[in-house]
N, C-alpha and C positions, 0 to 999 in steps of 0.2 A: 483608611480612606485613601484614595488613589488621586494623585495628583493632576489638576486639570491642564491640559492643553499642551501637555509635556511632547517632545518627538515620538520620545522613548517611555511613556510614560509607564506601561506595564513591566515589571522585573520576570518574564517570561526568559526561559534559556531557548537561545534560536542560534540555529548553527547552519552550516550548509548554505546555500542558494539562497533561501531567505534571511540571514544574519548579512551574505552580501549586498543583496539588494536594498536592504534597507540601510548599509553603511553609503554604498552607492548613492542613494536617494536623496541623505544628511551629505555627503558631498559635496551633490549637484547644487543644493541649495547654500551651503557655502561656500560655492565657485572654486572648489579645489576640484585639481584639473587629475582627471585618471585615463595616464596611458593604460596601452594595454599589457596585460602581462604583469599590475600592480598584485600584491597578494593581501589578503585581508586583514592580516595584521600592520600590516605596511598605512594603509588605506586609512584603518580607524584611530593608529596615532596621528597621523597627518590632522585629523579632522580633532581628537584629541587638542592637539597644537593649537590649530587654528581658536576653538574654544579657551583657549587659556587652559588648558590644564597640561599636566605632563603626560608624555606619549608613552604608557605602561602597558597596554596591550597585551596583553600573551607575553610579559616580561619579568614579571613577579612572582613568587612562589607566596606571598604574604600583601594583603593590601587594606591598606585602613582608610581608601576613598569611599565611603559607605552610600553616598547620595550618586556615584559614577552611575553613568546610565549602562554602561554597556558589560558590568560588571558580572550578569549573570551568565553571559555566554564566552568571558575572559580565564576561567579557571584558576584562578587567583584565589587563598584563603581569605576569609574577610576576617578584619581583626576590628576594634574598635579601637578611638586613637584616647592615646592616655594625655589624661590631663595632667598638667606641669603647676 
């Protein structure tokens, strides 16, 4: 079941000009400001940030944010997180 009314709601891998555009987009709407010359991993931890989560972007080789929207086009392993 796909979750309704999400930004990011499809886990589609999108890369290129449109993984931009659409960090671009989630930006603009939350008023984080992009010079020019910002690079896109740059871009989507900032926004990352802003959301409350940690800025891991394209920084992980392992990652157990399983609900992260941008998860599919980060290249990150997905792990599931162990319970304690």
């Amino acid at each position: 079941m796909k979750p309704k009314g999400g930004y990011m709601s499809e886990k589609k891998y999108k890369k290129g000009p449109k993984l931009f555009s659409l960090a671009r987009k989630r930006a603009l709407v939350l008023d984080i400001p992009q010079e020019k010359g910002v690079k896109l991993a740059q871009l989507i931890c900032r926004i990352q940030e802003k959301e409350g989560n940690t800025p891991c972007f394209r920084k992980r080789e392992l990652c157990q944010e399983t609900a992260c929207c941008w998860q599919a086009s980060c290249g990150a392993i997905m792990e599931d997180k162990v319970s304690e």
